[in-house]
C-alpha positions as CSV (number, residue, x, y, z in Angstrom):
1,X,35.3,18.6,29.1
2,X,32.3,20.9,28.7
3,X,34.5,23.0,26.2
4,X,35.2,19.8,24.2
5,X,31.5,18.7,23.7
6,X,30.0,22.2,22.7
7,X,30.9,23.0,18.9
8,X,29.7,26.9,17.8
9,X,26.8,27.0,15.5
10,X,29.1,28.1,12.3
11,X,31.5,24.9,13.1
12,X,32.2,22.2,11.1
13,X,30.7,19.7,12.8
14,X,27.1,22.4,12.3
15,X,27.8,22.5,8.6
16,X,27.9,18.8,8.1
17,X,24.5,18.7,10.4
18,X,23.1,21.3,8.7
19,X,24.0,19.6,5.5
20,X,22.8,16.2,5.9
21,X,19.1,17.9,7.4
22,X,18.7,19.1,4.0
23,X,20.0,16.1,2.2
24,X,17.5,14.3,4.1
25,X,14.6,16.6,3.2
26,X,15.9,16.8,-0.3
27,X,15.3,12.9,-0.4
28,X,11.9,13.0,1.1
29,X,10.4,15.9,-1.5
30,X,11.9,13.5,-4.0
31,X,10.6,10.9,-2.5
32,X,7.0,12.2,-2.2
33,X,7.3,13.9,-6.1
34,X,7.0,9.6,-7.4
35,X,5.1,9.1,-4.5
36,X,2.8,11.4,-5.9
37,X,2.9,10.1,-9.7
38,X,2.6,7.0,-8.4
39,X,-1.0,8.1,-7.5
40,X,-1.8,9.8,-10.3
41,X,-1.1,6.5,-12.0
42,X,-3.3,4.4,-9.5
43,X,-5.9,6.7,-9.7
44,X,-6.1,6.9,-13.6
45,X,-5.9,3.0,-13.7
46,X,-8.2,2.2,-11.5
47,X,-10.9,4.9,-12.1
48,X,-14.3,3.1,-12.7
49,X,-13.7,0.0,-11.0
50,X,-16.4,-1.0,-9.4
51,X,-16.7,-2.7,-6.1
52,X,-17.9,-6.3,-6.2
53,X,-20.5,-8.2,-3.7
54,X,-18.0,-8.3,-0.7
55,X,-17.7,-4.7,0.9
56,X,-14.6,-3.8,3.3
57,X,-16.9,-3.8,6.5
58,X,-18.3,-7.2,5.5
59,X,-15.0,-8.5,4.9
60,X,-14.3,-7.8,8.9
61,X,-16.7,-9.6,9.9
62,X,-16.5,-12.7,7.6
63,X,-12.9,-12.6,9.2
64,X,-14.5,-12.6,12.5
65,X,-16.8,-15.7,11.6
66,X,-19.7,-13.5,11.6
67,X,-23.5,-14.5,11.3
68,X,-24.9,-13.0,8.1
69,X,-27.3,-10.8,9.9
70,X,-24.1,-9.5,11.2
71,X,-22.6,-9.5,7.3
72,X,-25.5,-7.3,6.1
73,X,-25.5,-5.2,8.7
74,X,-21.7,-4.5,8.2
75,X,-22.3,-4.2,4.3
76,X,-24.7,-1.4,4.9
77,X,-22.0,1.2,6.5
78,X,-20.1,0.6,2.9
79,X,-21.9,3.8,1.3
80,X,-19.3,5.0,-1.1
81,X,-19.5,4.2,-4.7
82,X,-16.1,4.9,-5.4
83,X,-12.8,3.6,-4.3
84,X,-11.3,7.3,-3.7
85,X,-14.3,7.9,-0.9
86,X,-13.3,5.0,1.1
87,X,-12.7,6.4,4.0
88,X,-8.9,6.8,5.2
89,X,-10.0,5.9,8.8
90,X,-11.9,2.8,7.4
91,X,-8.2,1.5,6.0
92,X,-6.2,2.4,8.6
93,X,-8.4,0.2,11.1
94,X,-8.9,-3.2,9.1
95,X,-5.7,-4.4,8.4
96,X,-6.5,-7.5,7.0
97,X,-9.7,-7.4,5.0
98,X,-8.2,-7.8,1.9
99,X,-7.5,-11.6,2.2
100,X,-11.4,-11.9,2.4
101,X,-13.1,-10.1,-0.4
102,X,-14.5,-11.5,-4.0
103,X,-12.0,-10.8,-6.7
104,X,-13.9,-7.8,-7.9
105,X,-13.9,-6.4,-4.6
106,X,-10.2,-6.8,-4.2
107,X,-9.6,-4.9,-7.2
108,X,-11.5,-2.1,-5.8
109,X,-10.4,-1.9,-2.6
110,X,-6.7,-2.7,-3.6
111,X,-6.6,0.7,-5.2
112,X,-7.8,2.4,-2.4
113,X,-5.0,0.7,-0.1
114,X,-2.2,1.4,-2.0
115,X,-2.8,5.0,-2.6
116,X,-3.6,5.1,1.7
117,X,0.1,2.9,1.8
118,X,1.8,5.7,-0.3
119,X,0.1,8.8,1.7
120,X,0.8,7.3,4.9
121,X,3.6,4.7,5.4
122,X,5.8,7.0,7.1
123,X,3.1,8.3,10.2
124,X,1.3,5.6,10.6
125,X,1.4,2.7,13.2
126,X,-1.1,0.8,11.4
127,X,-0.2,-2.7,9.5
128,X,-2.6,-2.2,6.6
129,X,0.9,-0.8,3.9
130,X,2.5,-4.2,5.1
131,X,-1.1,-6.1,4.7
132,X,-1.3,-4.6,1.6
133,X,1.9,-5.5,-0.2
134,X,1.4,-9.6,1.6
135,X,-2.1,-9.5,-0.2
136,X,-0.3,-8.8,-3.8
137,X,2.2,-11.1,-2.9
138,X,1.7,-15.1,-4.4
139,X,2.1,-18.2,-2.0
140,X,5.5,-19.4,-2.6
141,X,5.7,-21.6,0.3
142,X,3.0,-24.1,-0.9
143,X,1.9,-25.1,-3.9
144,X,0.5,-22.1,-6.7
145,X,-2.3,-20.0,-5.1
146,X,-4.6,-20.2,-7.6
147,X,-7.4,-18.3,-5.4
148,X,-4.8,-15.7,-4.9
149,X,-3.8,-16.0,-9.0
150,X,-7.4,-16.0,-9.8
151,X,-8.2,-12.2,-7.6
152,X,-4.5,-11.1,-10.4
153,X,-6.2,-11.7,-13.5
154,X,-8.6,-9.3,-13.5
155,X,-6.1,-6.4,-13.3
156,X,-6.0,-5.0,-16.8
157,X,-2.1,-4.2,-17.6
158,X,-2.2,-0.7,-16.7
159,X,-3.5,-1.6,-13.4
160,X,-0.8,-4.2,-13.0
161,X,1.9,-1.8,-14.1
162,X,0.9,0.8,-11.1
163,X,0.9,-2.4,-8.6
164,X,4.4,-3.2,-9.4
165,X,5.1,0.9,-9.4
166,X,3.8,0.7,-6.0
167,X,5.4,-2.7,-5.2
168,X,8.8,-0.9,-6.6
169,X,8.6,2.1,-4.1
170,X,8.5,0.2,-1.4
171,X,11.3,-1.5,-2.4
172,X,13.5,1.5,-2.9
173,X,12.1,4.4,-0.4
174,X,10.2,2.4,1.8
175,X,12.7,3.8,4.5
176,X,12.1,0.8,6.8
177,X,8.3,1.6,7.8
178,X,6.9,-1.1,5.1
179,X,8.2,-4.8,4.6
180,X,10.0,-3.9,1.7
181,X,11.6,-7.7,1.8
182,X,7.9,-8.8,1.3
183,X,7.5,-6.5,-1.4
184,X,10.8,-7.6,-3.6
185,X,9.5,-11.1,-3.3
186,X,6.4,-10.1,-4.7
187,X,8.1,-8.3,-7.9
188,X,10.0,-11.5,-8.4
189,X,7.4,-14.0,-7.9
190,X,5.1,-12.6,-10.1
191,X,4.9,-8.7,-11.5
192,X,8.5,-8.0,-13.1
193,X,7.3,-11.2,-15.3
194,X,3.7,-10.0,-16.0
195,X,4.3,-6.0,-16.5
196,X,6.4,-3.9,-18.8
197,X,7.3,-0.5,-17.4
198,X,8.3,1.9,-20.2
């Protein structure tokens, strides 16, 4: 029995191992090259936005039905002035802040959410990637979301075109560590009809 389970290194059943290891590393360095363009495109887009009155530490605690001593206080550990300085850790730890910012706050921090999703959907236990896609997704259980619809229109269409890049990777390599389900809803409720990707 022992004979039968133990196959030499140079065996067949080693070469087809061996083979699908780098087939599967293959995939992931292709993966991470659009991954990686993906960002570049975010990051072009989105350079210069400008946050808006609602900051992310502000949004936590307007989710927490805070006092607004408690809001300014929050507000002032939001030091950064651009959305690539928000801190990685700051992301990773409030989840769902984005339901509860001022339009041009959500286009700020939006940027800086996707491009943490993209770095860090693979190694990370936190929910903010799936928060993320849910926050660019419409309400199509009840009627139009015009709050939600309202927070879209301010995305010019290059910005638009990197959300449904993102939404679109998700889709295809998100690998089973983001709700890519959530994500294909979101392309056919609202960006595939609203974007043109050349």
């Amino acid at each position: 029995v022992g004979s039968f389970l133990c196959f030499p290194r140079d065996s067949a059943k080693g070469l087809i191992r061996k083979g699908r290891t780098i087939g599967i590393r293959n995939t992931f360095a292709m993966n991470d090259a659009l991954r990686d363009e993906i960002i570049a495109g975010i990051t072009e887009a989105f350079t210069g936005v400008r946050r808006g009155d609602i900051t992310l530490h502000e949004a936590d605690v307007i989710d927490e039905c805070g006092s607004e001593k408690d809001r300014r206080t929050a507000r002032a550990r939001d030091v950064e002035k651009r959305w690539q300085d928000v801190p990685e850790a700051d992301i990773e730890s409030h989840s769902s802040v984005l339901s509860f910012l001022c339009p041009e706050s959500f286009r700020y921090y939006i940027a800086a959410y996707m491009v943490w999703s993209l770095r860090n959907y693979r190694i990370s236990k936190s929910a903010s990637s799936d928060f993320t896609i849910y926050a660019l997704m419409p309400n199509t259980n009840k009627a139009i979301d015009e709050w939600k619809l309202a927070r879209f229109t301010l995305f010019s269409p290059d910005q638009a075109r990197t959300i449904r890049r993102f939404l679109e990777f998700i889709v295809e390599h998100g690998d089973g560590h983001s709700d890519a389900t959530q994500a294909k809803l979101a392309l056919d409720a609202y960006w595939n009809e609203r974007t043109t990707i050349a």
